[in-house]
C-alpha positions as CSV (number, residue, x, y, z in Angstrom):
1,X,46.4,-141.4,36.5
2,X,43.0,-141.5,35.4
3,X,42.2,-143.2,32.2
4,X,40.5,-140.1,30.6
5,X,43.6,-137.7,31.6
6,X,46.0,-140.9,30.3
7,X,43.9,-140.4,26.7
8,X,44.0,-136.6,26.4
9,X,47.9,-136.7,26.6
10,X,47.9,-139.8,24.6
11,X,46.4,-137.5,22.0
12,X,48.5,-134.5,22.7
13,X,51.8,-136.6,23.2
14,X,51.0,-137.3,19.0
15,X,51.5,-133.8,18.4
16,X,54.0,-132.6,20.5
17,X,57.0,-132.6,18.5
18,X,55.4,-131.0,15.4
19,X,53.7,-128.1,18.0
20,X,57.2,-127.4,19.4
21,X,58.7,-127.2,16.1
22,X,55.5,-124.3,15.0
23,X,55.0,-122.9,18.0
24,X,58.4,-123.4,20.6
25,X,55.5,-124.8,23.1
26,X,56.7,-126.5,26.1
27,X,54.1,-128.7,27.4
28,X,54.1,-129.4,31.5
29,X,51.8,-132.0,33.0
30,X,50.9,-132.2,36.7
31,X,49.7,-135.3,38.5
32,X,47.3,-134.6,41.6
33,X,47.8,-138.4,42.6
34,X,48.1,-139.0,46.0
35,X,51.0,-140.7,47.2
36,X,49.3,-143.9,46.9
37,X,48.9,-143.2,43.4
38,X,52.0,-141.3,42.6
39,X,54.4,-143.9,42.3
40,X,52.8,-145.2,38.9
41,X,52.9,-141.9,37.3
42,X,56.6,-142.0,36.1
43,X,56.7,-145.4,34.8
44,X,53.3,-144.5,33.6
45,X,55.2,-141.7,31.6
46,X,58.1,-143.7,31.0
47,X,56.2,-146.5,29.4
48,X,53.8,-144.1,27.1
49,X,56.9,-142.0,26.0
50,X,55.5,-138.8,26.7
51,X,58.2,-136.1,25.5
52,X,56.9,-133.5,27.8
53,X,58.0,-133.0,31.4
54,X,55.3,-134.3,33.9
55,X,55.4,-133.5,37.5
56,X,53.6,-134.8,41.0
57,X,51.6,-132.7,43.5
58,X,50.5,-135.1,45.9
59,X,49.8,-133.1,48.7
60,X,47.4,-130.4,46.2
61,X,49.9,-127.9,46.7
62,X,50.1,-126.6,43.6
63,X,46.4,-126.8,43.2
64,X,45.9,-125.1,45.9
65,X,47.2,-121.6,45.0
């Protein structure tokens, strides 16, 4: 992931629970990695302890619709 995107939900990862609690918000992330890149993502998440459920596209799929 990039380092900007890793700082952003850094920030939002700080907030999370209390915004769920207010609001019922459900967060989803989604990782355009390539595969290359892809396999970091979930120890990535793992290690930051991001709450909120974080996916992989790496083929753009998703981005592409």
């Amino acid at each position: 992931m990039v380092q900007t995107v890793q700082k952003e939900l850094d920030a939002i990862a700080e907030n999370y629970a209390d915004w769920q609690k207010e609001t019922g918000v459900k967060l989803i992330a989604i990782s355009i990695d390539d595969a290359r890149s892809s396999a970091k993502v979930a120890p990535d998440v793992k290690m930051k302890g991001w709450e909120f459920e974080v996916y992989t596209d790496e083929n753009q799929d998703f981005k592409e619709q």
